[in-house]
C-alpha positions as CSV (number, residue, x, y, z in Angstrom):
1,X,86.7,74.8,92.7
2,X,87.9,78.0,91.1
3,X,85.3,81.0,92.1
4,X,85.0,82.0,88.5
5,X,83.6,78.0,87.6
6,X,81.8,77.5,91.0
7,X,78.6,78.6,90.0
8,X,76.3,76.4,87.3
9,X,76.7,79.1,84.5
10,X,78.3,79.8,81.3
11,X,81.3,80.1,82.1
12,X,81.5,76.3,82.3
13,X,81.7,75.7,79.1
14,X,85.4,77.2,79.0
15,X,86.6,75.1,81.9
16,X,89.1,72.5,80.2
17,X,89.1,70.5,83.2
18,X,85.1,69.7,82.6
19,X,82.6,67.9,79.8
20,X,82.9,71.1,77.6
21,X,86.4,70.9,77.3
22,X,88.3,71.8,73.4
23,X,89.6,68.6,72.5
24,X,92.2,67.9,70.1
25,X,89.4,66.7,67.6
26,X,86.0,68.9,67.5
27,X,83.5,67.0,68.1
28,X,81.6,64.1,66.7
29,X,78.0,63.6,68.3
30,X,76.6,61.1,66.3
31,X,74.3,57.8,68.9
32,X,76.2,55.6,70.4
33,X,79.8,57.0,69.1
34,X,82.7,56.6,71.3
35,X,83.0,60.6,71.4
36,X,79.4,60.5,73.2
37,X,79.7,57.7,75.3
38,X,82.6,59.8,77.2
39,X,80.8,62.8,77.5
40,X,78.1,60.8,78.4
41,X,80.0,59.6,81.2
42,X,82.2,62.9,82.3
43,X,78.7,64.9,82.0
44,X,77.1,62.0,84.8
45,X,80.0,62.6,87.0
46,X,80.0,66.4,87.0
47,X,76.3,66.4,87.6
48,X,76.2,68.3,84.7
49,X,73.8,67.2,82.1
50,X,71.2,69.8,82.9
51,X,73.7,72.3,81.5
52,X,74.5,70.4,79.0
53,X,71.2,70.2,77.7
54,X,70.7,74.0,78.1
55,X,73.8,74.9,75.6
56,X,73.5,72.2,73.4
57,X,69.7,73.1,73.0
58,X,70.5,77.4,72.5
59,X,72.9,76.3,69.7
60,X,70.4,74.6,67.8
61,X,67.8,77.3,67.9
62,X,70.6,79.5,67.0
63,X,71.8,77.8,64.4
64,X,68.2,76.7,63.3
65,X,69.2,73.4,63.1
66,X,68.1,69.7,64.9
67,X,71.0,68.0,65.2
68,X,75.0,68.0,65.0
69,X,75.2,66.7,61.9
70,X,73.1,69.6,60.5
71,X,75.5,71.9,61.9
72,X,78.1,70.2,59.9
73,X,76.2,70.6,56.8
74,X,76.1,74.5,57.7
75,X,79.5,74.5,57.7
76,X,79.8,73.6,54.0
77,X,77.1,75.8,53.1
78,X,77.8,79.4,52.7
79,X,74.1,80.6,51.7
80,X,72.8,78.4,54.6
81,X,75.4,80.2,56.9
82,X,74.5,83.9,55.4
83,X,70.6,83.1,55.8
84,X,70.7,82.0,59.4
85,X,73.1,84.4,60.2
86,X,70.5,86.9,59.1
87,X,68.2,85.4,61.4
88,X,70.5,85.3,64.5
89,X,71.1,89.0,63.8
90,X,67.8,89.8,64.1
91,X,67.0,87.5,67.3
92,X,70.2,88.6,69.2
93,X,68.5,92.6,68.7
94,X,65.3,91.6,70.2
95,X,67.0,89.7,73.2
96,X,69.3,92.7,74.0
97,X,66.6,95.2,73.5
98,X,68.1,96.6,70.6
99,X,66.7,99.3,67.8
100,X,67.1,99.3,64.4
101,X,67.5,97.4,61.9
102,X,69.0,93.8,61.2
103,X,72.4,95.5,59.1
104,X,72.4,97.9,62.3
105,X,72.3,95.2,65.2
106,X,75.3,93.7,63.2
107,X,77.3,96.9,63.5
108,X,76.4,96.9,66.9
109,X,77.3,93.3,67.3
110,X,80.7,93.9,65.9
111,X,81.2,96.4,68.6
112,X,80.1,93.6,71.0
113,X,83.2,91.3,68.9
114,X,85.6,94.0,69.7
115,X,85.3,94.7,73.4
116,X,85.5,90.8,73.6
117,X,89.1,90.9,71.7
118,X,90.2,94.0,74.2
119,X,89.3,91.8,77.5
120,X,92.2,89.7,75.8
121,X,94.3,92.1,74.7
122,X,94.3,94.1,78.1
123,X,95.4,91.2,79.8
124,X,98.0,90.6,78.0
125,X,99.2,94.3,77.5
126,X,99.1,95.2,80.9
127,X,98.9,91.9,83.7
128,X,100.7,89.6,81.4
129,X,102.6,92.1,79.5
130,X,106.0,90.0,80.0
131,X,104.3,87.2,78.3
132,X,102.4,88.6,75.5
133,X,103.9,86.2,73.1
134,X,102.4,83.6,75.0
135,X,98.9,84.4,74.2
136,X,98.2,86.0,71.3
137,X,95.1,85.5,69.2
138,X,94.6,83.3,66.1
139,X,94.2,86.0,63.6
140,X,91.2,84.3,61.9
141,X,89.2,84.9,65.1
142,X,90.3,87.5,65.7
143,X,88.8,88.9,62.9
144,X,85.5,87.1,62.8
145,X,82.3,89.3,64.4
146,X,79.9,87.4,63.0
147,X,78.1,85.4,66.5
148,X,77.1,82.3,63.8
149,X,80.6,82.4,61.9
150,X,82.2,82.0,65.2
151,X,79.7,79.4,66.9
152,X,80.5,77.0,64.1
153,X,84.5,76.6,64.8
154,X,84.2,74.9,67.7
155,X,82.6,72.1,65.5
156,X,85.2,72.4,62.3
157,X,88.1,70.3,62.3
158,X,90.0,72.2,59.8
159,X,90.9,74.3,63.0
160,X,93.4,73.9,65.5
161,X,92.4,73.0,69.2
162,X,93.7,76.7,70.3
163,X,91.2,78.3,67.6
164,X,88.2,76.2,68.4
165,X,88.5,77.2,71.9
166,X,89.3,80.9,71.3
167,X,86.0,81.4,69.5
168,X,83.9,79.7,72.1
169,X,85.9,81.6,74.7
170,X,85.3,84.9,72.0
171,X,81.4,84.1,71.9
172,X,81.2,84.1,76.0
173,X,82.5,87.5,76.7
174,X,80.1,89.1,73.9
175,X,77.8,87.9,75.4
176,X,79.1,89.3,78.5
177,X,79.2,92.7,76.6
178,X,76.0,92.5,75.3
179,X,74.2,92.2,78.8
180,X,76.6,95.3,80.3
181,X,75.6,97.3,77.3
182,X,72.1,96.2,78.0
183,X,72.0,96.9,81.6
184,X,74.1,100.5,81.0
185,X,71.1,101.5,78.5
186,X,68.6,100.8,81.3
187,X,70.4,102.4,83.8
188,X,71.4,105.3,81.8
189,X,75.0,105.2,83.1
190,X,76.4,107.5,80.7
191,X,73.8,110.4,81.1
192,X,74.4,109.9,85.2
193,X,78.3,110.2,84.9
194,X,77.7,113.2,83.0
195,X,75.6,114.6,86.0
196,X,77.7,113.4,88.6
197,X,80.8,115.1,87.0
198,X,78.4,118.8,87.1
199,X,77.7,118.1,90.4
200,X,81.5,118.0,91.3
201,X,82.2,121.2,89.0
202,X,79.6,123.2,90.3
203,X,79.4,122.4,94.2
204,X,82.3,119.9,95.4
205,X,85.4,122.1,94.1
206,X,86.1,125.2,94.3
207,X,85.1,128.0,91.6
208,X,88.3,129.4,91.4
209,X,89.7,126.9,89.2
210,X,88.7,126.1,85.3
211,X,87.0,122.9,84.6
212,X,90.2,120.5,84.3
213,X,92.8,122.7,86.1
214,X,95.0,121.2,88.6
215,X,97.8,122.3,90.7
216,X,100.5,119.8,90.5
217,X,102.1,118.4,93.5
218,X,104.5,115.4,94.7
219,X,104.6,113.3,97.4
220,X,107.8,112.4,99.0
221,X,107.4,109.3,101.0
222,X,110.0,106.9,102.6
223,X,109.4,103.5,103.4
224,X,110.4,100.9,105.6
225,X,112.9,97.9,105.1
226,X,110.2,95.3,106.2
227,X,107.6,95.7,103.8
228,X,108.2,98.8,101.9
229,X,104.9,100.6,103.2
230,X,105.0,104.5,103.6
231,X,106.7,105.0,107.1
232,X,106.6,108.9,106.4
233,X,105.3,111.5,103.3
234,X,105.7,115.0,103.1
235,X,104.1,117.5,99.8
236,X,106.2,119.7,98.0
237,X,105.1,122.0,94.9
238,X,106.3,121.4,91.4
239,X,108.6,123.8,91.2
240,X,110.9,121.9,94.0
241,X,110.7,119.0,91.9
242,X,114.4,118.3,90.9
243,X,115.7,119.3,94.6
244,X,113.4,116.5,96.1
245,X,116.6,113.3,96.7
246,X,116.4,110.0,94.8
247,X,117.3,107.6,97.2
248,X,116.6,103.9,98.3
249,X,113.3,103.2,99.7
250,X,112.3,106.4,98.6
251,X,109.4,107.5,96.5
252,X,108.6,110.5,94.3
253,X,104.7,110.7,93.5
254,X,103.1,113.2,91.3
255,X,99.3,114.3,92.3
256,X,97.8,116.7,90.4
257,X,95.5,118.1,92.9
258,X,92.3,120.4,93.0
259,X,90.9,122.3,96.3
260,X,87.9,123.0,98.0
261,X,87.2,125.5,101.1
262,X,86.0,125.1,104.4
263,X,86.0,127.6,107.2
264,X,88.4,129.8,104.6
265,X,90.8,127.2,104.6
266,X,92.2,126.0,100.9
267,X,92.1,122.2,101.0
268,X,93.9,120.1,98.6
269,X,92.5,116.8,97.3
270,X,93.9,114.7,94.5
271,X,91.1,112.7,93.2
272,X,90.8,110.4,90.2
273,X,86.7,109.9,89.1
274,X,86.1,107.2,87.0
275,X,83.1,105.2,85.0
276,X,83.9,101.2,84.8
277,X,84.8,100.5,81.2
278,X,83.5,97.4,79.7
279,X,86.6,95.7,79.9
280,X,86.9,96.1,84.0
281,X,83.5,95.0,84.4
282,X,83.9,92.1,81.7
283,X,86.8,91.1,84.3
284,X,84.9,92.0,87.5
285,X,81.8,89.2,86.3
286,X,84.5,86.6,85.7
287,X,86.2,87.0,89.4
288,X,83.0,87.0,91.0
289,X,81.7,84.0,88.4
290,X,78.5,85.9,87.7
291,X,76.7,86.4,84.3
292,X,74.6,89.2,85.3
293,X,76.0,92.7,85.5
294,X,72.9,93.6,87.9
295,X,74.4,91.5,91.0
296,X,78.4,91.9,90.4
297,X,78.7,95.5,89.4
298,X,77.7,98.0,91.5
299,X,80.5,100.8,91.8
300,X,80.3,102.0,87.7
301,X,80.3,105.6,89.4
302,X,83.3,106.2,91.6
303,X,85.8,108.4,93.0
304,X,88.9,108.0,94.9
305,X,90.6,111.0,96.8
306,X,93.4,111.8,98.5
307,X,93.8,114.4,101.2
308,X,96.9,115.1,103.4
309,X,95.0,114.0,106.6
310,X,92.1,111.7,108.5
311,X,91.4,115.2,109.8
312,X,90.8,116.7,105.9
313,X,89.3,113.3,105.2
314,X,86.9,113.7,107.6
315,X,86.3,117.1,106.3
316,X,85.4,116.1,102.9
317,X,82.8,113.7,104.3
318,X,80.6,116.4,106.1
319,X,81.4,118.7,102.8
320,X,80.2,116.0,100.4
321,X,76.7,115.7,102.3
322,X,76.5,119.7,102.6
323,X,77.4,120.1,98.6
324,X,74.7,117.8,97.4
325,X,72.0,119.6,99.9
326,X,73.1,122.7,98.0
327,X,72.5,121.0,94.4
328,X,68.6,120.1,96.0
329,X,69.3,116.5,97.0
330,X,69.7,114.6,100.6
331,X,73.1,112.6,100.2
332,X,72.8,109.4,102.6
333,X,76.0,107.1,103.0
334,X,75.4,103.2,102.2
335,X,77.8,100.2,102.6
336,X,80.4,102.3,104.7
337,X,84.2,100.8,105.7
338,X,86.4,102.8,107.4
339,X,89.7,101.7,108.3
340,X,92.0,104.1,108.1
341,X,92.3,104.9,111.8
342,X,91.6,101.5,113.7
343,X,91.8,97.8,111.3
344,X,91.9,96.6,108.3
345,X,89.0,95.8,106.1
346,X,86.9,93.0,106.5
347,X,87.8,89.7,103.9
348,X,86.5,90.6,100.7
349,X,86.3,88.6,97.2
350,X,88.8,85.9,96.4
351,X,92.1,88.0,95.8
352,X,91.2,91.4,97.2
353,X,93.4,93.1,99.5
354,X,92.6,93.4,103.0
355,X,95.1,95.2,104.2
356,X,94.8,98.9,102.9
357,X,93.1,101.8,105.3
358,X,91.2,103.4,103.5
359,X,87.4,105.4,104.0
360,X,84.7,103.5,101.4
361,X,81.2,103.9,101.1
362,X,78.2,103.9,98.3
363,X,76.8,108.0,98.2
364,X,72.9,107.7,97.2
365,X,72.3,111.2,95.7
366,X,70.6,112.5,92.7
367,X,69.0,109.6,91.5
368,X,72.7,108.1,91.3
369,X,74.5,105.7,93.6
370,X,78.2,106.6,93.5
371,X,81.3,104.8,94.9
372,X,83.7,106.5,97.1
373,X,86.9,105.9,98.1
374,X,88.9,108.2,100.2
375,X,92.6,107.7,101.1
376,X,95.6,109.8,103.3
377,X,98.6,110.2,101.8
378,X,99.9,107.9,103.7
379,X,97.2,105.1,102.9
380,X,97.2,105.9,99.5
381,X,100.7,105.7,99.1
382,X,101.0,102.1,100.7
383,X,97.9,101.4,98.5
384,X,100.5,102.3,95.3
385,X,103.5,100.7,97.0
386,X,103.4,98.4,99.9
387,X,104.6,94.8,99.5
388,X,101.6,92.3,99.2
389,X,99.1,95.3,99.0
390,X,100.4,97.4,95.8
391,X,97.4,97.8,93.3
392,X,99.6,95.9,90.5
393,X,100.2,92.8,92.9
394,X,96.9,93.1,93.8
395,X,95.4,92.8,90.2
396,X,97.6,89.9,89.3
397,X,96.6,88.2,92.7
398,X,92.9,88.5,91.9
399,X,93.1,87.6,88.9
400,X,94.9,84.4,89.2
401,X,93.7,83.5,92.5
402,X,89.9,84.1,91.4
403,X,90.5,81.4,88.2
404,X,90.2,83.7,85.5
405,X,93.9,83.3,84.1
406,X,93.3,79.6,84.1
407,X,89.9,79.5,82.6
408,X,90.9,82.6,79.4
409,X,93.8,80.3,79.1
410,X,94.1,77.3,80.0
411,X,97.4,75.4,80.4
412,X,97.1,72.8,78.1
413,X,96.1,75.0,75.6
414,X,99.0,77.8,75.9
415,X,101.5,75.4,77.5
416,X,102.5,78.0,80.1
417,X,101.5,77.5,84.0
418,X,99.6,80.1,85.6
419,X,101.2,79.1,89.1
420,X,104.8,79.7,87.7
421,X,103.9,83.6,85.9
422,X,101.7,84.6,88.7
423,X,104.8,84.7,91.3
424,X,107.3,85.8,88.3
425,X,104.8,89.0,87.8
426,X,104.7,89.8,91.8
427,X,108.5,89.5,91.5
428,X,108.6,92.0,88.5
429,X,106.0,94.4,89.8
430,X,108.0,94.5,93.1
431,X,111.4,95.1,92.0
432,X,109.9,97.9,89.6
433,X,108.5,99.3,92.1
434,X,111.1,99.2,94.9
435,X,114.1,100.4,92.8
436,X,115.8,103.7,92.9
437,X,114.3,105.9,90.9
């Protein structure tokens, strides 16, 4: 089984190879009707029927209704529809913890909607870009915010199989949203990224330059025949930029770099700090098959650098610990990996690359727990380009290999195979990246 549908959880109910499957027809769960002797049957067989009972029972206490033919009625009923969804409104703000009123958890709701339609359109912007077409959204879900609106499709025949499913695939990743949003208000992520970007300003880098500054760089690598991974790299300054040669299996990398001190010595870093956007973590719960943000996502702070040496590396290590003792807090180091001089990292999650060096570890530090990951030039630059461990294969690997192309869209719903565009994508990001610039 696909790691994104191992686990018992919701996102079951998208898997078109199980008993929730969109059918041609929605469906008709009337006794003894041929439509519910199969499930019947295909919910027996996937040992099932205790998840069954679990969604079947939250949509009528949604809906406020006691059976399927009630919801069918709700269909037809537009004051019916705008009452419960006045009710729904108002539980879905006390489940998520929510202030205001019922007008003001639907505005927040409809943010919930929209984040759900950029998981969709990220994917197919960015990782499926060359087959957009493929997967666009019916424009009538797209559209819809309202969590009852959508709940009903899957049960109205006047839409197509590809609509039915888009809504109940829609309705999973707001509620995905909601529970991030959630867990960020408890954790005060935003407030902590705030801090965390002070500390850096007023005790990582140096004072000489203005908040933002950077001194622009690029790295000019050459890589080998055999897998295209950085063989050697040298830095020049900006102003050499049009002297630096374009030629095969050579690669021209901007960094725009800051600087720190130690022992009176100007070191370099390029560094690239970052908060998990919804989106990422929407996509990180569905590799790992996980509905709860508290157990899948735990590098929302993070920073990767790059320094011109495991010497400088190791450098910025002790300088880390000594700048947050200078801010008034012990730094301890959790969860460290280092490869970068001796291996490769351990085997990770279902489509992550085990092959890049690199110096990782959690920083616990002023009441925050940051991410870190450190690269060389040389690591970093076969983390951007090396065959088989480039950051775009490795995003189209994980998500394909983890099941989350399959289950946001499945085959015999968008009639393209994910098999077939996951090794036409490698093949595109690999001749983009190897060609002469």
């Amino acid at each position: 089984m696909e790691q994104v549908t191992k686990k018992d959880n919701i996102f079951r109910v998208l898997d078109q190879c199980g008993p929730f499957a969109t059918e041609e027809v929605s469906p008709r769960l009337s006794h003894f009707s041929p439509y519910s002797r199969l499930l019947t049957r295909r919910l027996r067989g996937s040992r099932m029927t205790t998840r069954y009972r679990i969604v079947r029972d939250q949509i009528f206490e949604f809906l406020n209704v006691n059976s399927f033919g009630d919801i069918q009625h709700l269909i037809q009923d537009k004051e019916s529809r705008s009452a419960t969804s006045q009710r729904a409104y108002e539980l879905l703000g006390k489940m998520f913890a929510l202030e205001g009123t019922p007008q003001e958890f639907a505005a927040i709701i409809a943010n919930y909607s929209r984040t759900a339609d950029s998981v969709i359109r990220y994917m197919q912007q960015s990782v499926l870009a060359p087959y957009a077409s493929y997967f666009e959204m019916n424009s009538k879900v797209d559209t819809i915010n309202n969590p009852v609106e959508l709940l009903l499709i899957p049960f109205d025949d006047r839409y197509h199989k590809k609509a039915r499913f888009e809504a109940k695939r829609k309705l999973v990743l707001m509620s995905l949203t909601a529970a991030i949003e959630q867990r960020e208000r408890e954790t005060e992520i935003e407030q902590k990224f705030g801090r965390f970007l002070d500390f850096l300003n007023a005790y990582v880098w140096s004072q000489e330059a203005k908040i933002g500054e950077r001194e622009p760089s690029f790295l000019l690598s050459r890589h080998s025949a055999e897998d295209f991974s950085c063989s050697e790299v040298a830095v020049f300054p900006w102003e050499q930029a049009a002297a630096l040669p374009a030629e095969p299996r050579t690669k021209r990398t901007l960094v725009n770099r800051l600087w720190f001190y130690w022992d009176k010595n100007k070191i370099p870093i390029y560094v690239m700090v970052r908060k998990k956007e919804p989106v990422a973590k929407i996509l990180k719960l569905l590799r790992k098959g996980e509905e709860n943000p508290d157990i899948a996502v735990a590098d929302e702070l993070g920073l990767m650098g790059v320094l011109d040496s495991i010497r400088e590396v190791r450098v910025f290590q002790r300088y880390l610990v000594e700048s947050a003792t200078r801010a008034g807090s012990f730094l301890t180091l959790e969860d460290v990996s280092d490869t970068l001089e001796n291996g490769t990292l351990v085997e990770g999650n279902t489509g992550s690359c085990t092959k890049t060096p690199m110096l990782k570890f959690f920083a616990r530090m002023g009441g925050m727990r940051v991410e870190f990951i450190i690269h060389t030039n040389k690591s970093f630059l076969n983390y951007t380009y090396q065959r088989d461990v480039a950051h775009n294969e490795y995003e189209v690997r994980r998500l394909f290999d983890s099941g989350v192309i399959n289950l946001l869209f499945p085959q015999d719903i968008y009639l393209i195979d994910a098999a077939t565009i996951r090794d036409d994508l490698l093949r595109r990001f690999r001749r983009q990246i190897e060609e002469v610039e």
